[in-house]
KEMARVO-716674 format. One record per residue (C-alpha): x negated, z, y. Coordinates in steps of 0.2 Angstrom, whole numbers, plus 5000, padded with zeros to 4 digits. Layout:
N
[rec [X Z Y]] ...
***
This chain:
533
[rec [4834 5203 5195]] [rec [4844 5202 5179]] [rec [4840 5187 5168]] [rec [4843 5180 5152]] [rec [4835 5186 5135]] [rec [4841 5171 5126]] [rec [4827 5162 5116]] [rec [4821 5146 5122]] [rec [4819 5134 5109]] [rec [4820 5116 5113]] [rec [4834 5104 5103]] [rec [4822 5092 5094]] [rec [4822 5083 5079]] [rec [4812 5096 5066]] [rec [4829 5107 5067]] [rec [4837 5091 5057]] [rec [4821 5092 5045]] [rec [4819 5109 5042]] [rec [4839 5112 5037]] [rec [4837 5096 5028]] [rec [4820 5105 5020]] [rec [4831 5124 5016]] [rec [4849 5126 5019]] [rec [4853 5107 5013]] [rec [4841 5100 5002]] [rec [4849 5099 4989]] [rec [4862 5088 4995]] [rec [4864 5069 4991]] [rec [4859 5053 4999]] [rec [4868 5039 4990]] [rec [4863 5022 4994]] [rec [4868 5004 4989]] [rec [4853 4993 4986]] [rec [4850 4975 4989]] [rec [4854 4970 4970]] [rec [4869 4982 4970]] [rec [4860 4997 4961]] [rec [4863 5014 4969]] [rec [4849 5024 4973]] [rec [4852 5041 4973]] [rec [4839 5054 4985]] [rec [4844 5071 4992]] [rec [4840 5077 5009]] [rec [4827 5087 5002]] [rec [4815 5071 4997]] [rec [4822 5062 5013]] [rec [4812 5075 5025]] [rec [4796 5075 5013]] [rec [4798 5056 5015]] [rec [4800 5055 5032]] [rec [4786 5068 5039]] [rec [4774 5058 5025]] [rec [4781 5041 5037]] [rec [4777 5051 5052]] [rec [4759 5057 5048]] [rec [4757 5037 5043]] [rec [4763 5032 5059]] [rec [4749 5044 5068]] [rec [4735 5040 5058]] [rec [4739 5020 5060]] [rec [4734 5023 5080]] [rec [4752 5027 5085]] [rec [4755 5036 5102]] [rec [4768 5047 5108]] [rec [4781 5037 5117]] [rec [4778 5021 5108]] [rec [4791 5011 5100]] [rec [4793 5008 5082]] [rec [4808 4996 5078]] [rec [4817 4993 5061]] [rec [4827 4980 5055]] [rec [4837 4987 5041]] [rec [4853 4989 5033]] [rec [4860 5008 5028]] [rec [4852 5014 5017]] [rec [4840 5032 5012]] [rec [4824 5022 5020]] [rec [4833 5019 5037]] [rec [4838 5037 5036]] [rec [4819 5042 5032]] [rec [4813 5032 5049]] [rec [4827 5039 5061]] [rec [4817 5055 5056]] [rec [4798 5051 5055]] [rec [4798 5041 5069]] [rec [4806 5052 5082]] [rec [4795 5068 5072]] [rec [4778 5057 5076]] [rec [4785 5058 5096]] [rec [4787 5039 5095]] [rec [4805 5032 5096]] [rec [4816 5023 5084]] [rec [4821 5006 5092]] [rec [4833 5001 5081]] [rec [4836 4977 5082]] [rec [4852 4973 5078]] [rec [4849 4958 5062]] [rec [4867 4952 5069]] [rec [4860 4944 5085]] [rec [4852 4926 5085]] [rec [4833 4928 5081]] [rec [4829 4921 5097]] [rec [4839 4938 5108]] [rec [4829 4948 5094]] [rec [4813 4942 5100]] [rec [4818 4946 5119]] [rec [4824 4962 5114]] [rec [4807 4966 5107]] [rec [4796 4958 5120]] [rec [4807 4969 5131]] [rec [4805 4986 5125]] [rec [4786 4981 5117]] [rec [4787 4987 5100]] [rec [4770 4989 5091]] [rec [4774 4992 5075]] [rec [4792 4984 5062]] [rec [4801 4992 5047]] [rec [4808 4979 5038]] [rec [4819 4976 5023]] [rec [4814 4963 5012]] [rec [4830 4953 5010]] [rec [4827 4952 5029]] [rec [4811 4944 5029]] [rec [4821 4927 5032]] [rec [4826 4932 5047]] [rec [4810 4939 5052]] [rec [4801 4921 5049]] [rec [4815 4913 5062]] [rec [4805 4923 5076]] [rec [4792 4931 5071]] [rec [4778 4918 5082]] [rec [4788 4923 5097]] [rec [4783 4942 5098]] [rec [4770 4947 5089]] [rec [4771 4965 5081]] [rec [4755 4974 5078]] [rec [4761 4978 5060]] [rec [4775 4973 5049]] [rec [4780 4987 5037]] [rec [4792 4978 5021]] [rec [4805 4991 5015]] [rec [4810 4989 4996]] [rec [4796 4974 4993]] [rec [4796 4969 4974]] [rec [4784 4954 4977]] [rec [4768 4949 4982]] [rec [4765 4952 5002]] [rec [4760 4939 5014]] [rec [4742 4945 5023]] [rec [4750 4956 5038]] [rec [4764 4963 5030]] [rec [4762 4982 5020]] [rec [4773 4989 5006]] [rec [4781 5004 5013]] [rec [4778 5014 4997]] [rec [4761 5011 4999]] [rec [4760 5016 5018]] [rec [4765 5033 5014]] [rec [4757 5035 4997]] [rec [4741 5035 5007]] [rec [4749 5046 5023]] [rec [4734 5061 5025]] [rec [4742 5076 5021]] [rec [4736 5087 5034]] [rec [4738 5078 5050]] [rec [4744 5087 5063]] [rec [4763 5084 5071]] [rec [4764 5081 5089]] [rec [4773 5094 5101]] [rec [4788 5087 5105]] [rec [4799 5092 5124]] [rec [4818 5091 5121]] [rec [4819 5078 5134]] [rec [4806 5066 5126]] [rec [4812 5050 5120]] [rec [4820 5049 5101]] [rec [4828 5031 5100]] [rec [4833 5016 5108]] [rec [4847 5004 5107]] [rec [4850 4989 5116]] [rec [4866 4983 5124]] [rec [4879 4969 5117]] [rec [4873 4960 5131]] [rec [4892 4953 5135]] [rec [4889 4952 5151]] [rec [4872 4946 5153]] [rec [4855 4950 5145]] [rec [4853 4965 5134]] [rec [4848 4981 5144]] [rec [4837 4996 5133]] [rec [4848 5013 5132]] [rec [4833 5028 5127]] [rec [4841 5041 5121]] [rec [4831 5060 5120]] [rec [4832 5073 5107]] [rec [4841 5085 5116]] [rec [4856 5071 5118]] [rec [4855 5068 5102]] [rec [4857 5085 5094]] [rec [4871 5088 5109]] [rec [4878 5073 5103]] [rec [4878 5076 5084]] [rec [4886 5098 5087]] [rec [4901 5091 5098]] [rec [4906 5076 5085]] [rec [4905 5089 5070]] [rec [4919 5100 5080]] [rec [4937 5100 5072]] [rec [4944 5090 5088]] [rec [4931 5078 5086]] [rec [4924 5067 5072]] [rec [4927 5083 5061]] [rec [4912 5084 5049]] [rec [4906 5099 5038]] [rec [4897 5103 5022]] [rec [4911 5099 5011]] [rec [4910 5082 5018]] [rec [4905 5066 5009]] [rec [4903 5054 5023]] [rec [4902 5035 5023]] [rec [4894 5024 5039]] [rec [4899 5007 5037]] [rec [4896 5007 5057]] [rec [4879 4999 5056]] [rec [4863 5010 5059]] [rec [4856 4997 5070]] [rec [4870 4999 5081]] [rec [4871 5018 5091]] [rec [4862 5024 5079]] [rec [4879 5022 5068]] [rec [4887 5032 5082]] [rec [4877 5047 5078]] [rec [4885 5051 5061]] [rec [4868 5051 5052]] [rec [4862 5065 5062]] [rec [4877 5073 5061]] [rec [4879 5075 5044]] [rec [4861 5080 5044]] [rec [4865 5092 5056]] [rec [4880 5099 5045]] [rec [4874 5098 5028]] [rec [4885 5083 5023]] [rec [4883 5070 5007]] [rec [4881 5053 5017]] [rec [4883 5037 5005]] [rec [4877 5020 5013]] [rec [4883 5006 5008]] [rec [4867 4991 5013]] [rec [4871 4976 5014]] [rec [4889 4975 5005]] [rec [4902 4978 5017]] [rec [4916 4967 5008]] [rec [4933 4978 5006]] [rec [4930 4980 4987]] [rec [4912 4984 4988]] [rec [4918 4998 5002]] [rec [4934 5004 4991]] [rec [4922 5006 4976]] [rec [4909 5018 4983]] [rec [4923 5027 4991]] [rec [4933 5029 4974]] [rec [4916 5033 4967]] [rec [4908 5045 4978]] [rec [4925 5056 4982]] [rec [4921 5050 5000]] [rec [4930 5059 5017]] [rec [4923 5051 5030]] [rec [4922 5034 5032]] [rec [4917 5024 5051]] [rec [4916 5007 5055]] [rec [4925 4994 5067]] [rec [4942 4987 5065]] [rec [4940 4972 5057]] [rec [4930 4982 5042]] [rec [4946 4992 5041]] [rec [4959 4978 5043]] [rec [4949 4970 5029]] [rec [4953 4986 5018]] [rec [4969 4986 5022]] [rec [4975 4970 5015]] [rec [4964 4976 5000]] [rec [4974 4990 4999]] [rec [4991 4983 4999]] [rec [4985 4970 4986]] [rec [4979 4984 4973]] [rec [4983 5003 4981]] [rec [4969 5014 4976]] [rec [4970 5034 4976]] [rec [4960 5039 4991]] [rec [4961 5053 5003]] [rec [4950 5051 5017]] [rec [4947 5052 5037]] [rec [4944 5033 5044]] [rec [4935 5034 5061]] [rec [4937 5018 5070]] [rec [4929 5012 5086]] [rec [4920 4998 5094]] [rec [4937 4989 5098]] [rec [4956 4995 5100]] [rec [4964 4997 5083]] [rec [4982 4993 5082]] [rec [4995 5005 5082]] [rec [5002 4995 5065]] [rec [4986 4997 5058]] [rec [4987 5018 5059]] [rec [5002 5016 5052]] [rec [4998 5005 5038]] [rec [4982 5017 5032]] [rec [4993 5034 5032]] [rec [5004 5024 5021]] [rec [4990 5023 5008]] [rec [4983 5042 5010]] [rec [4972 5036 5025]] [rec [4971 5045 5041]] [rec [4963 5034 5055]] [rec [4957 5043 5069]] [rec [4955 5034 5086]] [rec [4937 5036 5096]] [rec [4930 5026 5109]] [rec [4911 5026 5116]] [rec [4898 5013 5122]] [rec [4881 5010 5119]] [rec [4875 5020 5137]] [rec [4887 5034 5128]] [rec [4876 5039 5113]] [rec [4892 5034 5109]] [rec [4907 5048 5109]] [rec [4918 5047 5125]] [rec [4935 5050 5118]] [rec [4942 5054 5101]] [rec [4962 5053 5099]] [rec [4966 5070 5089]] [rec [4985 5075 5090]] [rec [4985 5090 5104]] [rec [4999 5105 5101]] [rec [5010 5096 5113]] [rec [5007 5079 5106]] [rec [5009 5087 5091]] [rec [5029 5089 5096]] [rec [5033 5072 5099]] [rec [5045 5062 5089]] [rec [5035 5052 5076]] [rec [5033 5037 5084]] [rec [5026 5045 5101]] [rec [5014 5052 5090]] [rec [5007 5037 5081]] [rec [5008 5030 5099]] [rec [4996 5044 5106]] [rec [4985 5039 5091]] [rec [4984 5022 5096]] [rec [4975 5030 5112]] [rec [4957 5029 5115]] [rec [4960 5049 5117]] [rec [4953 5064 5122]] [rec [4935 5070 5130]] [rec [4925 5081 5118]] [rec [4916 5097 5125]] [rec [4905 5094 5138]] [rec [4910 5075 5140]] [rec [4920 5073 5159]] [rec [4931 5057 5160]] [rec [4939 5052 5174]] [rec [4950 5033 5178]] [rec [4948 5029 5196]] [rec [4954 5015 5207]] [rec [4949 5009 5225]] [rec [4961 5026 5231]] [rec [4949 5038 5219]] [rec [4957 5048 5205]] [rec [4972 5040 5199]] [rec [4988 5053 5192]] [rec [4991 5055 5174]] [rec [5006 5046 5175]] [rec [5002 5032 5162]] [rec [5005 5018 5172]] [rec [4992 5018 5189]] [rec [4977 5010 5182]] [rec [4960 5011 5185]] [rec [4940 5011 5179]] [rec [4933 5022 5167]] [rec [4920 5034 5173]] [rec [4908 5046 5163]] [rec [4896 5059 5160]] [rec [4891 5069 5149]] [rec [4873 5075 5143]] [rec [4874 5062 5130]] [rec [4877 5047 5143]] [rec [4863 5037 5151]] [rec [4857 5039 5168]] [rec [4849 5022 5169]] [rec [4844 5008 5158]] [rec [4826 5007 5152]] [rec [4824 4992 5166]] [rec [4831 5002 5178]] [rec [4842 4986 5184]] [rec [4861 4987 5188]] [rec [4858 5002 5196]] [rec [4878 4998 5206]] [rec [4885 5005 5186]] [rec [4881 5024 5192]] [rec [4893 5030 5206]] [rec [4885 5042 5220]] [rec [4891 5059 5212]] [rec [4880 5053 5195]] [rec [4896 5045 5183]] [rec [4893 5033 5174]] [rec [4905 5016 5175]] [rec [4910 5009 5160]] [rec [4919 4993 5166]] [rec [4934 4996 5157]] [rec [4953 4999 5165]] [rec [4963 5012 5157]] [rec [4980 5022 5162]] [rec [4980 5042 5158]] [rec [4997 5049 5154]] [rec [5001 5067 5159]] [rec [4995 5075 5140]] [rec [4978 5069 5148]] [rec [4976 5055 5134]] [rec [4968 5040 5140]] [rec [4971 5024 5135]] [rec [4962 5007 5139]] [rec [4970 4992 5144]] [rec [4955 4979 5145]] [rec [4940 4976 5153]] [rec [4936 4972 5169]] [rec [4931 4956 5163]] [rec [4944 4950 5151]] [rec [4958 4956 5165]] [rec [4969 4939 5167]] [rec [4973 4937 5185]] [rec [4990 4926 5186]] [rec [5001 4922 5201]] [rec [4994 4936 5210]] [rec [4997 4948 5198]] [rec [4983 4958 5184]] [rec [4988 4954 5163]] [rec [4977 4967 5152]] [rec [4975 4956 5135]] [rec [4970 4970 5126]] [rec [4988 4976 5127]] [rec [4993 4958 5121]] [rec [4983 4958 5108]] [rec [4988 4975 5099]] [rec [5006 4972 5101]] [rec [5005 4953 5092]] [rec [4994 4961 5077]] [rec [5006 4974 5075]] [rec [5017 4958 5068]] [rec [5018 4957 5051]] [rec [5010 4941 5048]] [rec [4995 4943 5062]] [rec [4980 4949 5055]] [rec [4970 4948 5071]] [rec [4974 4941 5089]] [rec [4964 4938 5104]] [rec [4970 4933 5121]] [rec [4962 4926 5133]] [rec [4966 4918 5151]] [rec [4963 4900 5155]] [rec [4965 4890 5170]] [rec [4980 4885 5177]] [rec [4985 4875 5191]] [rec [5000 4883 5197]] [rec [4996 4902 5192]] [rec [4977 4902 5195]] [rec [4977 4908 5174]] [rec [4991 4909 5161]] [rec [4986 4921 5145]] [rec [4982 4911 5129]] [rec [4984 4919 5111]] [rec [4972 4914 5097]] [rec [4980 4921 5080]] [rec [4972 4922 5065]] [rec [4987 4926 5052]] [rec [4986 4935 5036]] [rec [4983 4923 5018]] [rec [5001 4915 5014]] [rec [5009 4921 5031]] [rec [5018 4911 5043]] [rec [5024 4918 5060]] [rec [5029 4901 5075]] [rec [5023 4903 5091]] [rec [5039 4906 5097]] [rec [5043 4921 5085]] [rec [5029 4929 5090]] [rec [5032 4927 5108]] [rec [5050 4934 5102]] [rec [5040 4949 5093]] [rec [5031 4955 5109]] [rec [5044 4952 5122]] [rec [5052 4968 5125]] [rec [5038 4975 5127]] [rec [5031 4967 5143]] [rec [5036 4957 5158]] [rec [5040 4939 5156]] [rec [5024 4936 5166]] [rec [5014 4943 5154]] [rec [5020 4932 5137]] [rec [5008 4920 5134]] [rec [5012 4902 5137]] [rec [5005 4895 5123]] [rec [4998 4899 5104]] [rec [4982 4892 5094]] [rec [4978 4897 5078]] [rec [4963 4898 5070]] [rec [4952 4904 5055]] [rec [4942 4916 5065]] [rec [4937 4923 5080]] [rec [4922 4923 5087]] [rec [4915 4942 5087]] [rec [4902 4949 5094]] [rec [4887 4959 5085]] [rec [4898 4977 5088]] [rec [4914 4967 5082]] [rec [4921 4965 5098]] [rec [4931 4948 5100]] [rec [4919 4938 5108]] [rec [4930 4929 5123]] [rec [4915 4922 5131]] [rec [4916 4910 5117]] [rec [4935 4907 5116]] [rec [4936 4903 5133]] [rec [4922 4891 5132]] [rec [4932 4884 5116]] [rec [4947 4881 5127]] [rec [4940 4877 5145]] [rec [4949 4861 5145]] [rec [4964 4868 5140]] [rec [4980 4857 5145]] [rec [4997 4865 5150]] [rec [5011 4857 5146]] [rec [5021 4853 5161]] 
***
């Protein structure tokens, strides 16, 4: 028999360490502290770092498979833990500090953490539900006063790591990192990503077609860490060698703008309010920035892709869940897209894309596979050896179809370039007079208005039509647009069924933890809706 003579070496985490220990360590780590300061590392002293967190970790009593979780901002020491935790063979739970303490506490419970890395400033939030789950220790990142009995100084837990304990063997398919879901449609559900998946993960986003990262790269995550490991990109720029800057706490447009003018940064990712934030920023006081803009977690408009390559910014399209490590689809310009008019292309941009290598998408409805005809609609499937096969409770088994894809609950068209693009979930789907409206088509068309800086529809009940869409509009400072010119704006693009009936304005909208419009909540804000007769 004629087999292979390939080596084989397991994907696992100590390849991030040792190229951050020899081929990169020289390379920076720039991070934005809690009173504003930067505090500069390199990769270098982030691997000694982490294997010192990791041999503290071990001789605390810490097991293989265990659960450390962390509620932190970005920043160097976040970077350290998604490291040494994983290199001790426990796993990384990261809590999101967005969610009410009360879901943080189940969250917990749920995937039984033993130990917490904490920043100080979050200590507050901490206290709000800290007597419902009781962690075995409290690890305070950045402390500069006097700790409460319980609680140790990071610095001090690894000043006093041993230096010669030995590292655990870690299997490629042991667990790295958890993440819980947004819980949208019910109670959170653990996703436990291994570190083969991982590294998989982070060699397929660094391609050109993909999230494009290299050495020469200075990336910033605005995506928080706490959420999809910030979709991977610290491990990826790990993986590649580039400079990551972190921005902590401070996420307000001029805070971003600075580090990005100040750093020469490339790479920037984050959700789409972050960016429509910046944009106004920008058109305020224009800035000289050249940079690739990933944006996911929600559909970004069409107008806003427009408006960023107007200031030197190139916004690149990318879709992915929290079961999908996250990268499902990334909407890079193919050759033949590529020799559309303009405005097909910025169209195609607006897309949530293309599968990577080794990702396989397909949109199916009750008939199976639909044509790539952009108009038959239908759900979402996945896999990829990034995508989970299960949740950590092993519930909602009906989300994975017999032949192992995943189903992501969102309904999307494919046109015949293969680009796929979503039209809402199953869940937001108004059904009126018999017939299916997707609001998240709604919704980009109004906020590529002039005046609209975010819109979300929703339906409500109607006694005629069963629902009639409803369009909460949250205008840009010292802009007016009337209901009825927006409904104007919009109308030659759909069906007159489709035009919502009536418009709210508001300050806000509700948003989730990810910064998805949270419609639970407007449609709980307008339940007793009255149409007008």
């Amino acid at each position: 028999m004629f087999e292979s003579t390939m080596m084989n070496m397991p994907l696992t985490i100590d390849i991030l360490i040792q190229r951050a220990q020899t081929v990169s360590s020289h390379v920076e780590v720039v991070s934005r502290q809690a009173d504003r300061s930067l505090h500069r590392s390199t990769y270098g002293k982030v691997a000694e770092r982490a294997l010192q967190l990791s041999r503290a970790l071990l001789a605390g009593g810490i097991k293989k498979g265990d659960r450390i979780a962390t509620l932190m901002w970005n920043h160097s020491s976040h970077l350290e833990a998604y490291l040494g935790i994983p290199m001790a063979g426990a796993v990384i739970h990261t809590l999101n500090l967005r969610l009410h303490p009360d879901e943080i506490a189940y969250i917990a419970e749920d995937a039984k953490d033993r130990w917490l890395l904490i920043d100080e400033v979050l200590l507050p939030l901490f206290d709000a539900f800290k007597g419902k789950y009781p962690f075995e220790k409290v690890i305070v990142v950045d402390s500069t006063k006097a700790l409460t009995e319980g609680r140790v100084d990071y610095e001090a837990l690894l000043k006093a790591a041993p230096k010669d304990t030995p590292l655990p063997e870690l299997k490629e398919t042991d667990a790295l990192g958890s993440c819980y879901t947004s819980g949208t449609t019910g109670r959170p559900k653990g996703v436990v990503y291994s570190h083969r998946s991982t590294l998989l993960h982070s060699v397929v986003s660094a391609l050109p077609d993909s999230l494009q990262l290299s050495f020469t790269d200075c990336l910033m995550a605005v995506v928080p860490m706490f959420h999809v490991n910030a979709w991977g990109l610290p491990y990826t720029a790990l993986l590649v060698g580039a400079k990551q800057v972190l921005p902590g706490p401070f996420l307000d447009p001029t805070s971003l703008l600075d580090l990005m003018e100040e750093e020469k940064v490339t790479v920037a990712a984050g959700v789409p309010t972050i960016w429509m934030g910046m944009r106004e920023a920008l058109d305020a006081k224009p800035r000289n920035l050249k940079a690739r803009m990933v944006v996911g977690g929600s559909a970004a408009p069409e107008q806003l892709i427009r408006d960023f390559d107007r200031h030197g910014l190139e916004l690149i399209h990318a879709w992915g869940m929290t079961e999908t490590s996250p990268i499902g689809l990334v909407a890079k310009l193919s050759p033949e897209a590529k020799g559309k008019s303009l405005d097909e292309q910025y169209h195609m941009r607006a897309k949530q894309g293309l599968p990577p290598p080794f990702v396989q998408v397909r949109v199916c409805n009750d008939s199976g596979e639909v044509p790539n005809d952009g108009k038959t609609s239908g759900e979402i499937q996945i896999r990829a050896p990034w995508v989970t096969q299960s949740y950590a409770s092993n519930d909602s088994k009906d989300r994975w179809t017999k032949d192992g894809y995943f189903r992501t609950g969102d309904i999307a068209t494919r046109c015949p370039l293969g680009y796929v693009q979503i039209n809402d979930r199953i869940a937001d789907l108004i059904k009126s007079g018999g017939e299916w409206i997707a609001s998240q088509q709604l919704e980009n068309a109004l906020m590529g208005h002039p005046a609209v800086r975010e819109a979300a529809v929703i339906g409500v009940p109607h006694e005629k039509w069963s629902e009639r869409p409803l369009a909460a509009i949250v205008l840009k400072p010292d802009m007016k647009a009337s209901a009825d010119e927006l409904r104007a704006f919009i109308a030659p693009q759909f069906a007159n069924l489709w035009l919502p009936d009536a418009f709210v304005y508001l300050d806000t909208i509700p948003r989730t933890s990810a910064g998805k419009f949270k419609k639970t909540e407007l449609r709980e804000m307008f339940k007793d809706w009255k149409w007008e007769k």
